[in-house]
C-alpha positions in Angstrom: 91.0 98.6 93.9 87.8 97.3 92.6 86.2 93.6 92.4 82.8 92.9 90.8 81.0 89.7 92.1 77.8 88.9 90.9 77.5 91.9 89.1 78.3 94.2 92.3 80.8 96.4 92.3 82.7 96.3 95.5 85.9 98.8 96.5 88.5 97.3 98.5 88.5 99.3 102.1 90.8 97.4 103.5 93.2 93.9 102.6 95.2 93.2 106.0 98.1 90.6 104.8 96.5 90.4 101.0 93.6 88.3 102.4 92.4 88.8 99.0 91.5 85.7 97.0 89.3 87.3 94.2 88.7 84.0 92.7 87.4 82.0 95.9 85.1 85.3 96.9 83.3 84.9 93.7 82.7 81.4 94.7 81.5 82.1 98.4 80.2 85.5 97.9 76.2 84.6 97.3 73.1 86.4 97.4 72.6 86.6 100.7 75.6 89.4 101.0 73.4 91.8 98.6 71.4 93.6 101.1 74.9 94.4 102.8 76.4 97.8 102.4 79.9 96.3 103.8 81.3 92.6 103.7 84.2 91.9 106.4 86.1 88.8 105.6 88.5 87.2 107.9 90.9 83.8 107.7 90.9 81.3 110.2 92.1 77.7 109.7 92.6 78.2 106.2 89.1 79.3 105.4 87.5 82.1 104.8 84.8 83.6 107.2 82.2 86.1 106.0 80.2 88.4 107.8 78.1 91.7 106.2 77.4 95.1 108.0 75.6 97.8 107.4 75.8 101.7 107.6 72.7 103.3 109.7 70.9 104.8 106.5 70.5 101.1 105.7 66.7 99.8 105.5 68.3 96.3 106.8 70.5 98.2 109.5 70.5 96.3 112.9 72.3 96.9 115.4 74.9 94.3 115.8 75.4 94.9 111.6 76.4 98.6 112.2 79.3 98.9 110.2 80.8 101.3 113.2 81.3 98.3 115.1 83.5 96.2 112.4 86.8 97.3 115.4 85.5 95.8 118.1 84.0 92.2 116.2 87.8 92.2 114.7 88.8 92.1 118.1 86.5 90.1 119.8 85.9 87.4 117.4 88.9 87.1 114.9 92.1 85.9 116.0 94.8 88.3 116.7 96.8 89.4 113.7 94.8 87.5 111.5 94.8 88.5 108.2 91.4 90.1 107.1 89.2 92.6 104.3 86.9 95.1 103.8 85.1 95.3 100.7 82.3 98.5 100.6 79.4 97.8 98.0 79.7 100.8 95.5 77.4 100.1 92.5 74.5 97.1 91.7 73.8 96.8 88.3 
């Protein structure tokens, strides 16, 4: 599956318990996500928490970004079970 947000393409990696609101992303997605090569979302309290990651080949890659650690921040900062995405940032245009 696909989703293009401000005119991104993004492919769905992952949508744990359709945590998948298309509509709201295009609202909270912003700017500030385009330097990311990854965006994990994640619900708690009925909202939606954002965070972006990166793969090393990245020119913005840090560290605590690196996309090989999305495991261990689900598991240390999300609740347990919670129901979470993945969308991978295919094509700018």
């Amino acid at each position: 599956m696909k989703i293009v947000i401000n005119d991104i393409t993004y492919e769905v990696v992952k949508n744990e318990k359709d945590a998948i609101d298309e509509e709201l992303l295009k609202e909270k997605i912003t700017d500030y996500f385009d330097s990311f090569d990854y965006i994990f979302g994640d619900w708690a309290y009925g909202k939606v928490r954002l965070k972006g990651f990166n793969d090393k080949k990245n020119k913005g890659y840090k560290l605590i970004n690196d996309y090989r650690n999305i495991d261990k921040y689900l598991k240390d900062n999300c609740a347990y079970g919670c129901r979470y995405f993945i969308l991978k940032k295919i094509e700018k245009k």
